[in-house]
C-alpha positions in Angstrom: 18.3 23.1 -14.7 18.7 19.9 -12.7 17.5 17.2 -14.7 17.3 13.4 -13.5 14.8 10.6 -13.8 12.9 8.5 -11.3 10.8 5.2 -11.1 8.6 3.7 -9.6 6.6 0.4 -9.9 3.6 -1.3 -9.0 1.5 -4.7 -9.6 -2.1 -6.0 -10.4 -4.3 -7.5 -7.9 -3.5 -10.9 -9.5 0.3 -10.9 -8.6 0.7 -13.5 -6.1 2.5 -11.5 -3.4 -0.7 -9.0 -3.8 -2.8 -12.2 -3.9 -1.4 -12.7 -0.3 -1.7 -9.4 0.7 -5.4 -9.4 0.1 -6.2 -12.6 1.9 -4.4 -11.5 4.8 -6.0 -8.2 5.0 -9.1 -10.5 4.3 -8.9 -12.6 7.4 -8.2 -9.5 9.1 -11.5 -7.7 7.9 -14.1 -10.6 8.9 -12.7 -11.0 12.1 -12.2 -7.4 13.1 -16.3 -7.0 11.7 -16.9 -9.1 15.0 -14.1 -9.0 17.3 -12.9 -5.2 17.2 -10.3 -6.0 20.3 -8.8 -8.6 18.5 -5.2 -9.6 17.7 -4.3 -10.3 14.4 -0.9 -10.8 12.9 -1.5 -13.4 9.7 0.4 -14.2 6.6 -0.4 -15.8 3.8 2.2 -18.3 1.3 0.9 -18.6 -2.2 2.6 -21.7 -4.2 1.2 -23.6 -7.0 -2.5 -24.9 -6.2 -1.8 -24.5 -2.6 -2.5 -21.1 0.0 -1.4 -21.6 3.5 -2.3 -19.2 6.2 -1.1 -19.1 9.2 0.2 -16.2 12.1 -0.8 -15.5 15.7 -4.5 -14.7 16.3 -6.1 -14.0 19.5 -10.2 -13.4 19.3 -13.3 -14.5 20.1 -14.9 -14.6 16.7 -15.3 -17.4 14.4 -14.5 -16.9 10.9 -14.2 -19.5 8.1 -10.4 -18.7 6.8 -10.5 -21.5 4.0 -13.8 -19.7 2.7 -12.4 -16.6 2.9 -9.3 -17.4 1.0 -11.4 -19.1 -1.7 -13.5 -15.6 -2.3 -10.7 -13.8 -2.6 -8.9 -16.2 -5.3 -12.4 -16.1 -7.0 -12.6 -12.2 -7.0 -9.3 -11.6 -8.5 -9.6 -14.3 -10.9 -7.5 -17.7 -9.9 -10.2 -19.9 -11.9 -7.8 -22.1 -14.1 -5.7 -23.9 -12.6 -3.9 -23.8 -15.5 -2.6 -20.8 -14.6 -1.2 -22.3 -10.9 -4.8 -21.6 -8.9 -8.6 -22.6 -9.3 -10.4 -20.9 -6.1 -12.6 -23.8 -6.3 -10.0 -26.6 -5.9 -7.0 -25.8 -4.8 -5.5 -26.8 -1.8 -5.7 -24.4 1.3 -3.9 -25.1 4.8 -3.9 -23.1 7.8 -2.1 -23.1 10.5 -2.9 -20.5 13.6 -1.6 -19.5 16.8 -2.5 -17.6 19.9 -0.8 -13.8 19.9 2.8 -14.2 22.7 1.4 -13.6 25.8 4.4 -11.1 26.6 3.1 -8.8 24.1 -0.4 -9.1 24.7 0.4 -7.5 28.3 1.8 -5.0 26.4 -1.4 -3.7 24.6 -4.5 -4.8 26.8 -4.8 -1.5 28.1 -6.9 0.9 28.2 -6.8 3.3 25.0 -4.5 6.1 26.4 -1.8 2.7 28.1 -2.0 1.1 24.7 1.3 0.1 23.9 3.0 -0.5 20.3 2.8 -4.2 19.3 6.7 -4.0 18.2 9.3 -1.9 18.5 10.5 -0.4 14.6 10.5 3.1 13.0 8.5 3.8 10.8 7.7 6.9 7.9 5.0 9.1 6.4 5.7 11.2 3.5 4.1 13.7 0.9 4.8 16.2 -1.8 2.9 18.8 -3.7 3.5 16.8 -7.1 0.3 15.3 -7.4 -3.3 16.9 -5.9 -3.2 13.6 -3.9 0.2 14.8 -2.4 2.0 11.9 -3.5 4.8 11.5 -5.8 3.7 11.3 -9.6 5.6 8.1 -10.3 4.1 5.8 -8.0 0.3 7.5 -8.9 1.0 6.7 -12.5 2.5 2.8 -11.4 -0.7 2.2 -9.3 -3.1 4.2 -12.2 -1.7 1.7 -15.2 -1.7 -1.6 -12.4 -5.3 -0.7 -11.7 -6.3 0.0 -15.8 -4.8 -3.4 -16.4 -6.9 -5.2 -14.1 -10.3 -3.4 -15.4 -9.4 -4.1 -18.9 -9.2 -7.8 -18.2 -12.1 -7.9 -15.7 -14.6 -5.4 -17.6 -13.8 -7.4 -21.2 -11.8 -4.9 -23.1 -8.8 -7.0 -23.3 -10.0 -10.2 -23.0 -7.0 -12.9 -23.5 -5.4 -11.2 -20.2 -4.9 -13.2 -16.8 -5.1 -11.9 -13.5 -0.9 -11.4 -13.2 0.7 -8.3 -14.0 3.2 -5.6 -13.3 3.6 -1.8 -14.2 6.5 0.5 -14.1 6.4 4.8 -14.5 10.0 6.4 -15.0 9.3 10.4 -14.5 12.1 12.9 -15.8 12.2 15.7 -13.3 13.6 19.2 -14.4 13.9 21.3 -11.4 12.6 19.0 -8.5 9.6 19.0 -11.0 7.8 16.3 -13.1 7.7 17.8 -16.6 7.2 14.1 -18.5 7.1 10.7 -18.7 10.4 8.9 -20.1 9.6 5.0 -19.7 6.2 3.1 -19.2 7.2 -0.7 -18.5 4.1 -3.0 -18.6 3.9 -6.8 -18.5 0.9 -8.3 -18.9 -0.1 -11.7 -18.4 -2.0 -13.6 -21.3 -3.7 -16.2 -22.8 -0.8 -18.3 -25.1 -2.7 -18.1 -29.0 -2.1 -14.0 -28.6 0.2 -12.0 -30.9 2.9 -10.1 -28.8 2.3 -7.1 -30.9 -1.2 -7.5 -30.4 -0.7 -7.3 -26.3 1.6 -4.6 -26.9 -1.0 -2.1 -29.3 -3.9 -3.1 -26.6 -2.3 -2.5 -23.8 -0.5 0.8 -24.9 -3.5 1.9 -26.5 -6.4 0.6 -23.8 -4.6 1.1 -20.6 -1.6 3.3 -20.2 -3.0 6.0 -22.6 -6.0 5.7 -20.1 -3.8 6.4 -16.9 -1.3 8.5 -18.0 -1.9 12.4 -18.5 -1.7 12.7 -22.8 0.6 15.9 -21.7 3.1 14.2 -19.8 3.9 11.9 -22.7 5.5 12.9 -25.9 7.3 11.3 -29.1 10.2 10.3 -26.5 8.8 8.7 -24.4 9.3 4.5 -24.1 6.5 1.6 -23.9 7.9 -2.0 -23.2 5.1 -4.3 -22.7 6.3 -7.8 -22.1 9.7 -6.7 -23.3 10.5 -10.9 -23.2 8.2 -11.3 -26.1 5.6 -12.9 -24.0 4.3 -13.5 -20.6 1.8 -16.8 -20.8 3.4 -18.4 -17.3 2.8 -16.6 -15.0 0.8 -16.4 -11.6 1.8 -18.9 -8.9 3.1 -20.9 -12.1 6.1 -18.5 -11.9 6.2 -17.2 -8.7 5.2 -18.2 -5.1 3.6 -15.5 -3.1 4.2 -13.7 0.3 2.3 -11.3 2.7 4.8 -8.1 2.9 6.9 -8.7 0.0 6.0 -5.4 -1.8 6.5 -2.6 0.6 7.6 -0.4 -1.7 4.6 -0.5 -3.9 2.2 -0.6 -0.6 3.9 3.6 0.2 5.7 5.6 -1.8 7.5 3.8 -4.7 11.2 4.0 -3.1 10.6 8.1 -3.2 10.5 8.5 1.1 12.1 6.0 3.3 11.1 3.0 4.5 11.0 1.2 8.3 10.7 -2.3 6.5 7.5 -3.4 8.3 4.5 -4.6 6.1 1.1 -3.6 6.7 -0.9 -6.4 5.5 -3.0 -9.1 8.0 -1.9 -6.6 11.1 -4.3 -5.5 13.2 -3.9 -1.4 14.4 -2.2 -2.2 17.2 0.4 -3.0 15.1 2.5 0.1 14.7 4.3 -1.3 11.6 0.2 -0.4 10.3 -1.2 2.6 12.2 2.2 4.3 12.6 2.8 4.6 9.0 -0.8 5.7 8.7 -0.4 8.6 11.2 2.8 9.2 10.0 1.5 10.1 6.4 -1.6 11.8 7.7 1.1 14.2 9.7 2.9 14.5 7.0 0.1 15.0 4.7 -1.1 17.7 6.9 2.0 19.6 7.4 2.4 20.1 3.5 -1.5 20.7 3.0 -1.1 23.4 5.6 1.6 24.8 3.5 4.8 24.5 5.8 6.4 22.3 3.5 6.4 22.2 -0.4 7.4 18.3 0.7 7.8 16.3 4.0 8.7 13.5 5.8 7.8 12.3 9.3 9.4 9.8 11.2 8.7 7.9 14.4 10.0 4.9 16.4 8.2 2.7 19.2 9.1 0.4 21.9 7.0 -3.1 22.8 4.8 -2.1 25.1 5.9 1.3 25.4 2.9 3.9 24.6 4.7 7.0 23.5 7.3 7.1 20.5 10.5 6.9 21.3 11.3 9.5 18.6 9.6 11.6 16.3 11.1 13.7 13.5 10.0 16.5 11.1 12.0 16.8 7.5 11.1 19.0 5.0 14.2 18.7 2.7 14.8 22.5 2.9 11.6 23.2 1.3 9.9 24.3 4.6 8.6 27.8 5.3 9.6 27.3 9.0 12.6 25.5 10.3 11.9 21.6 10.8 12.4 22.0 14.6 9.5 24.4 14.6 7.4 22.1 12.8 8.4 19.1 14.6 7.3 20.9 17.6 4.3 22.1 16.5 3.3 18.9 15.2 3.8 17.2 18.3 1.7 19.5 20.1 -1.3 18.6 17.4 -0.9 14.6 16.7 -1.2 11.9 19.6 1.0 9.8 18.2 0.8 6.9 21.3 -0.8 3.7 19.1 -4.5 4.1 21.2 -5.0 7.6 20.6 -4.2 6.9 17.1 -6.3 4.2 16.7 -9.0 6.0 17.8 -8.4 9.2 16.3 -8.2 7.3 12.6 -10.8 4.8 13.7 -8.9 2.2 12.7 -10.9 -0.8 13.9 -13.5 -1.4 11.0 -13.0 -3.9 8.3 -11.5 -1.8 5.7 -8.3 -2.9 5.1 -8.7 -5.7 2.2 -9.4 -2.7 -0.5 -6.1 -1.0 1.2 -3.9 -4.3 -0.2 -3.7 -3.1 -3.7 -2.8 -0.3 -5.6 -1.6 1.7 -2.4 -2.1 2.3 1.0 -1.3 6.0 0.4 -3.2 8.7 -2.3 -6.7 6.9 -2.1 -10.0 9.7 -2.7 -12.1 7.0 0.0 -13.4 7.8 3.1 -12.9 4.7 4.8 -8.7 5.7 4.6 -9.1 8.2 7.1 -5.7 9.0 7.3 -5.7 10.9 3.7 -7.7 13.5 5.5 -6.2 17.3 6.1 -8.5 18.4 8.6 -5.8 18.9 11.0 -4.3 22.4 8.7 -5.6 25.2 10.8 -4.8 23.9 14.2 -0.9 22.9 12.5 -0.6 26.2 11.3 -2.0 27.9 14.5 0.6 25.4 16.7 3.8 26.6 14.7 2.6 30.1 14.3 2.3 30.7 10.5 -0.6 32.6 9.4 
């Protein structure tokens, strides 16, 4: 058989690109819980004791953006400064804009006129590896990412700090995941801790807590802090950046990628609720049983309401050709940003719990576009029984 292995990574709440993510999304949230027509595109620069915000923001609402970053720093755990961050006294500087008035014309419109905020393509994807219909590597990445962060905020490994990264490498046999070859962990701690110490706990405590016992084996690899040790870290190591881990927001380098982030953007940013529908087509489509696997693309113009192209690929695993599918699909799935918007309900507060461990594979209703309650009507449209 065809054998060949795969990774994927992912990072902790605490990692300062994630750090930005969620104080982005944040902003995003509390104005959105009072302005639902509002324009939002912010980003967020982490350095040492210092967050600025800043981006183009058009609303009626009032929020308190210094306040806002502070709770989220406080949540995840900046409370040392030490460590690059204390919520409670670092520095915080924001700097805000009005959206462009040539793209505002472009989406005040009614729902149906809505156009796309930005041209760009953009892609949904999913696979029968995992119930979730997402690839295993990037479920296991996010799994141990998530078990690291619990350990240290729950007390069962104690000496960790808030920053941290995971890595899953998956040998496939077939097209299929039959085990796990390599589990890369580093873990940020306190400095009085015994490397082998971090390495036992965190083997023991977190990965053997994510990871399905029966996809590991005698074989398979654990590096944890494969320097020796990981005490700097944080914003003492690294500055941090709205958008900077794309790849760890979708599908962990498995489907492609438009390059758009998702983070502080409002729905009528496609770069956000295209990707959203395109995974919930794609979702769909493979639920439905057309495709073992599939990816959707689509592409928008500014200000334009319907995609400028839309595209069906089941990497020959489809029951149906992809032209059949792509036409069935269209026939199903608005994919013009207002009808989208709508359909997902895209303008509640939800998207600070989407900025960490994936936008894509989450069992919560709020992420609407996980749902496959479009299978009978795909199936009926392409004609498979």
């Amino acid at each position: 058989m065809n054998r060949h292995l795969f990774t994927s990574e992912s990072v902790t709440e605490g990692h300062p690109d994630k750090c930005s993510d969620q104080i982005s999304d944040a902003v995003l949230d509390a104005i959105l819980a009072s302005d639902p027509k509002a324009r939002v595109d912010c980003e967020t620069l982490i350095m040492q004791g210092t967050v600025m915000v800043t981006g183009q923001i058009t609303t009626s609402a009032y929020v308190n953006i210094r306040q806002i970053v502070r709770d989220v720093l406080r949540d995840v755990g900046f409370d040392n400064a030490k460590d690059g961050l204390d919520w409670q006294t670092c520095g915080v500087l924001v700097s805000i804009e009005e959206q462009s008035p040539d793209i505002s014309m472009g989406v005040t419109r009614p729902a149906g006129d809505v156009g796309a905020g930005d041209q760009g393509m953009m892609f949904g994807y999913a696979s029968r590896e995992t119930p979730q219909l997402m690839p295993l590597p990037i479920m296991l990445a996010h799994g141990i990412a998530r078990e690291l962060a619990s350990a240290r905020k729950n007390g069962v490994i104690p000496y960790l700090r808030p920053d941290g990264k995971s890595q899953v490498t998956v040998e496939y046999d077939g097209g299929r995941p039959v085990r796990v070859d390599t589990v890369v962990v580093a873990a940020q701690h306190s400095e009085e801790v015994d490397p082998q110490v971090v390495e036992r706990d965190v083997v023991k405590k977190v990965v053997r807590k994510a990871v399905p016992s029966n996809m590991l084996d005698k074989d398979t690899k654990f590096l944890v802090n494969s320097t020796g040790r990981f005490v700097i870290g944080g914003t003492l190591a690294d500055s941090g950046l709205t958008g900077r881990k794309i790849i760890v927001d979708t599908y962990g380098g498995v489907a492609s990628h438009g390059g758009g982030c998702f983070s502080g953007k409002d729905p009528t940013k496609v770069d956000r609720s295209g990707s959203y529908m395109a995974r919930y087509v794609a979702k769909n489509i493979v639920a439905a049983g057309l495709a073992e696997k599939c990816q959707v693309q689509t592409a928008y113009a500014i200000g334009v309401a319907k995609p400028v192209s839309f595209m069906v690929d089941t990497f020959g695993t489809g029951k149906i050709p992809d032209s059949r599918i792509t036409e069935g699909a269209e026939k199903v799935f608005d994919m013009r940003p207002g009808p989208i918007i709508d359909h997902l309900n895209l303008l509640r507060p939800i998207y600070r719990k989407t900025a960490c461990y994936g936008h894509f594979g989450r069992e919560d209703p709020d992420f609407t576009w996980e749902r496959t309650d479009m299978v009978e009507r795909l199936r009926k449209s392409t004609g498979v029984d």
